[in-house]
C-alpha positions as CSV (number, residue, x, y, z in Angstrom):
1,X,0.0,0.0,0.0
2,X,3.0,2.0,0.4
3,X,4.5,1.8,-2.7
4,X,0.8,2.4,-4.1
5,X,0.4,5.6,-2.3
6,X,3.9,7.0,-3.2
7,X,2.8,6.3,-7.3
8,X,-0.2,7.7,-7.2
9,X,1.1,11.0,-5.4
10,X,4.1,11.6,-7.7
11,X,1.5,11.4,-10.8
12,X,-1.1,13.4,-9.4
13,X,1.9,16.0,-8.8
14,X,2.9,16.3,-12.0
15,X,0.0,17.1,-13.6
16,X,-0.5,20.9,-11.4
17,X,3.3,21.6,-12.1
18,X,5.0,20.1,-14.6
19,X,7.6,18.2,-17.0
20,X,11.5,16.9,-16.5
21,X,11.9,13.2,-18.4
22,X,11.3,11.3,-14.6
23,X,12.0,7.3,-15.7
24,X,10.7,5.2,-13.6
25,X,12.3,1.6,-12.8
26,X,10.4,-1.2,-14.3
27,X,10.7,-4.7,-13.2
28,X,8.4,-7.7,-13.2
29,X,7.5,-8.3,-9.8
30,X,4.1,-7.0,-9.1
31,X,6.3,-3.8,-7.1
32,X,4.6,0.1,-7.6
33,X,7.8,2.1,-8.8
34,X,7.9,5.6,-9.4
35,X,10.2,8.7,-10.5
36,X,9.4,12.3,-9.5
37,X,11.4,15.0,-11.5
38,X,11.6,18.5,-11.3
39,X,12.8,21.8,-13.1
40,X,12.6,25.6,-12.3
41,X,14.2,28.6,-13.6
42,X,14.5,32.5,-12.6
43,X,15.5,35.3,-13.8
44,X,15.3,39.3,-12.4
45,X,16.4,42.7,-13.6
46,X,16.1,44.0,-17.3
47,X,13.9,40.6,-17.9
48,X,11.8,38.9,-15.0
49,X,11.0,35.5,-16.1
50,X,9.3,32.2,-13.7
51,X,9.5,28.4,-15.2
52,X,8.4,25.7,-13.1
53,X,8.3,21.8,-14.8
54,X,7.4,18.5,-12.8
55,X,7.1,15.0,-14.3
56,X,6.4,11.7,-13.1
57,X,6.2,8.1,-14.1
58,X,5.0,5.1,-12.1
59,X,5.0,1.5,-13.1
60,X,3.7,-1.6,-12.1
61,X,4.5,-5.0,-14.0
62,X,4.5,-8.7,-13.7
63,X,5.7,-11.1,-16.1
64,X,2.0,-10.9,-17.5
65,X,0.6,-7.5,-17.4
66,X,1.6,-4.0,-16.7
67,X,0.1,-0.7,-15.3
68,X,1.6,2.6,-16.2
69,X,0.7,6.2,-14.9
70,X,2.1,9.5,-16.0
71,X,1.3,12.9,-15.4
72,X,3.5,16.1,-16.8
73,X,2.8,20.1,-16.4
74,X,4.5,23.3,-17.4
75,X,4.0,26.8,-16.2
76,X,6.2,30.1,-17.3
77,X,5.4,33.8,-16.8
78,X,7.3,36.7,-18.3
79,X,7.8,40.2,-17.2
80,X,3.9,39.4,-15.2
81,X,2.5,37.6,-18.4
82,X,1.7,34.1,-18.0
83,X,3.6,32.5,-21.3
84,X,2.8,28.7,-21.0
85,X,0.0,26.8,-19.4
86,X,0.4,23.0,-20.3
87,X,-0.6,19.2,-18.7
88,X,-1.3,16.1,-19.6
89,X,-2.2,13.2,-17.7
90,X,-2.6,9.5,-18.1
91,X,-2.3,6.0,-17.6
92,X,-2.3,2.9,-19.9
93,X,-3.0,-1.3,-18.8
94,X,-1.2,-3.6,-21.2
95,X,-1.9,-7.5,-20.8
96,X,0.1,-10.0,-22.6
97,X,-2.1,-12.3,-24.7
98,X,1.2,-14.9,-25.3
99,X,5.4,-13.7,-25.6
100,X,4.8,-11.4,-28.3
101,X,1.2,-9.8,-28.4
102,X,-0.6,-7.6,-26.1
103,X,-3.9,-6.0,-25.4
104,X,-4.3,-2.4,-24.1
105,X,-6.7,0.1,-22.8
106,X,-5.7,3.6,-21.9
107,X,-7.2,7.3,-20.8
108,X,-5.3,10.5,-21.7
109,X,-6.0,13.4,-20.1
110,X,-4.6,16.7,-21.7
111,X,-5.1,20.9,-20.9
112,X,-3.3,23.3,-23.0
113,X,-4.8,27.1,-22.2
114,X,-2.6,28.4,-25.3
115,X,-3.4,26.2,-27.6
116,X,-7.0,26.8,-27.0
117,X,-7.5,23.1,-25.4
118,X,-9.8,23.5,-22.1
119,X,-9.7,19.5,-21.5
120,X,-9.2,17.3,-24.0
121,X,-9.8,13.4,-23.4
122,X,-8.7,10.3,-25.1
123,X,-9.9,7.0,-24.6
124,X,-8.5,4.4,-26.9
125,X,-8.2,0.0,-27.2
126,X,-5.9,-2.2,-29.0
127,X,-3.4,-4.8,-29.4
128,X,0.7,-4.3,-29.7
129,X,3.4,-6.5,-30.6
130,X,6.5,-6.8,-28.3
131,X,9.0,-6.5,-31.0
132,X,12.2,-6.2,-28.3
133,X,12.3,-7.4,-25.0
134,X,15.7,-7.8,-24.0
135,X,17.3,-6.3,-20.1
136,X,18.7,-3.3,-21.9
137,X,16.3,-2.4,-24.9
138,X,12.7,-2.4,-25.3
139,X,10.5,-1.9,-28.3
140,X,6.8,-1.9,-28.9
141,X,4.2,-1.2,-31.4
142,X,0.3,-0.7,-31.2
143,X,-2.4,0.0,-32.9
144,X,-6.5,0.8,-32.0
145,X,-9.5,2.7,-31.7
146,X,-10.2,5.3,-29.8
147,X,-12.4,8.3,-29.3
148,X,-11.8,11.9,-28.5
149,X,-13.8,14.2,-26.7
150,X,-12.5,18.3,-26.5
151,X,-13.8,21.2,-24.4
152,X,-12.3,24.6,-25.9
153,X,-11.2,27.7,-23.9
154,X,-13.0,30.0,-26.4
155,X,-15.3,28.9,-28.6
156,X,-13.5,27.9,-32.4
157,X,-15.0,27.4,-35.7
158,X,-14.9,23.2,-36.5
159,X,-16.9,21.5,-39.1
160,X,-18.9,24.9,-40.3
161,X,-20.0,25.8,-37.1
162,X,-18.7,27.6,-34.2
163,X,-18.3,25.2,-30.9
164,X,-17.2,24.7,-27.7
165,X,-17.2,21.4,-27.5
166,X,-16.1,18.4,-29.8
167,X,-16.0,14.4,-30.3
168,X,-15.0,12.1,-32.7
169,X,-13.8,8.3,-33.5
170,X,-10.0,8.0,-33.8
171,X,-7.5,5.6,-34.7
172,X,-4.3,4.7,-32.2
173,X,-0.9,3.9,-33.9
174,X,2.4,4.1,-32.6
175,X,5.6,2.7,-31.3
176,X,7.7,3.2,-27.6
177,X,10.8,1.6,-26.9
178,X,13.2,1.8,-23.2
179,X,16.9,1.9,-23.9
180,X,19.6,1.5,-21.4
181,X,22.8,3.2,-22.9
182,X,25.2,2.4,-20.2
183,X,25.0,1.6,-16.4
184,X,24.2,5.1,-15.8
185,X,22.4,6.4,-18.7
186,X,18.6,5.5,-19.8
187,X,16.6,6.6,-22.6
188,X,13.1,6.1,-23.2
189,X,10.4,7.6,-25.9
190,X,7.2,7.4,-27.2
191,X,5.2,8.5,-30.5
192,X,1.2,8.1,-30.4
193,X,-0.9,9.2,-33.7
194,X,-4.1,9.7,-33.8
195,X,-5.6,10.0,-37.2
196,X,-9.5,11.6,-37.2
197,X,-11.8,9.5,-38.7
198,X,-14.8,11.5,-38.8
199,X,-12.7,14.2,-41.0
200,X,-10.6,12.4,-43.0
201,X,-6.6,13.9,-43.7
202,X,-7.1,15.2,-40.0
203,X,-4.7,14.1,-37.0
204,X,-2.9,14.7,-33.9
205,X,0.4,13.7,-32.7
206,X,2.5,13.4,-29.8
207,X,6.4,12.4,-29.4
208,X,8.0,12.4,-26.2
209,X,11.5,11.7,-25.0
210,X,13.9,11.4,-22.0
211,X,17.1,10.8,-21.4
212,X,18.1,10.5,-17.5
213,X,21.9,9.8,-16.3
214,X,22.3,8.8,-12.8
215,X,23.6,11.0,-10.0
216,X,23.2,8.4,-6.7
217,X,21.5,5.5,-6.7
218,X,17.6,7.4,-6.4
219,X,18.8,10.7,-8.0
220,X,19.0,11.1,-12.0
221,X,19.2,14.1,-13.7
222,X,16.8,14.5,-16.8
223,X,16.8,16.2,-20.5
224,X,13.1,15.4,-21.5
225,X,11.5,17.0,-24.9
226,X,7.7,16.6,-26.1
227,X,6.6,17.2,-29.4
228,X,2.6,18.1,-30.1
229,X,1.2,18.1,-33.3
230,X,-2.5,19.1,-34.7
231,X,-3.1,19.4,-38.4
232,X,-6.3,21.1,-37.8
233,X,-5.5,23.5,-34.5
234,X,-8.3,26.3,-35.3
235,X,-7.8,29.9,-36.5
236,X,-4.4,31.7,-35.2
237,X,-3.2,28.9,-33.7
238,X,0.1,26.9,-34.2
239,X,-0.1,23.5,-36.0
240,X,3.4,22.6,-33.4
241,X,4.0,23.0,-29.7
242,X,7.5,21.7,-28.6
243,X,8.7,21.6,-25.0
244,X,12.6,21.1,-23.8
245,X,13.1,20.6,-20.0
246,X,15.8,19.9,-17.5
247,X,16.1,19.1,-14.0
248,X,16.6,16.2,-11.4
249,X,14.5,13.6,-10.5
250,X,14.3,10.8,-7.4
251,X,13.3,7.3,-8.1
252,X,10.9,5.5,-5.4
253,X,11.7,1.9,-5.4
């Protein structure tokens, strides 16, 4: 119950401050493990600039299924303008069907005040293939269905008419793979696209990636970048938000 508790916290605490690439150790013995990391920056005089990032990642596996929880946030304020507002949130349950396939069902969770994104929600199902399972690399692929369902800040014009609210059927491709470099370094990364299938040629897509070298034995420090793309954004908005961060993080084993 401990080692639930100290999971759950680290992920709900990312998603009110933020992103730094926290890994969390995965092993196959039923164990909750988790990974806090955090970044901040200030500066004062001519320029007066705030960041704060927190990340975290929490994992629990067995040699037959595996639960994974994430939660990331950014904030930043300029000269007494707020400049970024970002989180997602999230977790995924994969359940091997035999040594190479899997089944999954996940819930992402996602608030973006710049990009015009009140709440946006994805619920999605599938299978994936382990392609790599080794002690020092991993690599999957999946593929599913899943559906959407977005709450706007201000109300935007989508499929002729203005709305503040909007749903539609998706598909779920994509690939992640965990990759120990050396006995000190880790990288890990994940790419999710969700083509629109109620508007054809529409999509969104996300890319994350983290690289953490370790410090001590529980502290890393983290270089994490995310990549967010929507082909169909709404008037004055970007098509691409990218996101670099650094900082530390402590592992909870």
């Amino acid at each position: 119950m401990k080692n639930i508790a100290i999971a759950l916290s680290a992920a709900l605490l990312a998603t009110a401050f933020g992103e730094a690439g926290a890994q969390a150790t995965v092993k196959e013995d039923g164990q909750w493990r988790a990974a806090l990391g955090m970044g901040a920056s200030h500066a004062s005089g001519n320029t007066r600039e705030t960041g704060l990032s927190l990340n975290a990642d929490a994992v629990r596996a067995t040699a037959s299924d595996k639960i994974t929880l994430y939660g990331n946030a950014q904030y930043a304020r300029s000269n007494g303008v707020t400049t970024g507002e970002q989180a997602r949130m999230g977790g995924r349950y994969d359940r091997n069907l035999d040594a190479f396939w899997f089944g999954f069902a996940g819930l992402d969770l996602e608030r973006n005040r710049f990009a015009n994104v009140k709440l946006r929600g994805l619920a999605s199902l599938g299978l994936g293939r382990h392609l790599i399972r080794s002690e020092d690399t991993t690599l999957d692929v999946f593929a599913g269905v899943g559906y959407t369902a977005d709450r706007y800040v201000d109300p935007t014009w989508i499929d002729d008419a203005t709305r503040t609210s909007y749903g539609y059927a998706s598909l779920v491709v994509g690939e992640e793979s965990t990759h120990r470099l050396t006995e000190t370094t880790s990288f890990k990364q994940r790419l999710a696209i969700v083509p629109n299938l109620r508007n054809r040629g529409e999509y969104r897509a996300n890319w994350d990636a983290g690289l953490a070298v370790a410090m001590s034995q529980t502290m890393n420090l983290n270089v994490g970048f995310a990549l967010a793309r929507n082909s169909e954004p709404g008037p004055g908005r970007k098509r691409t938000d990218t996101l670099l961060t650094t900082g530390i993080s402590v592992k909870f084993d």
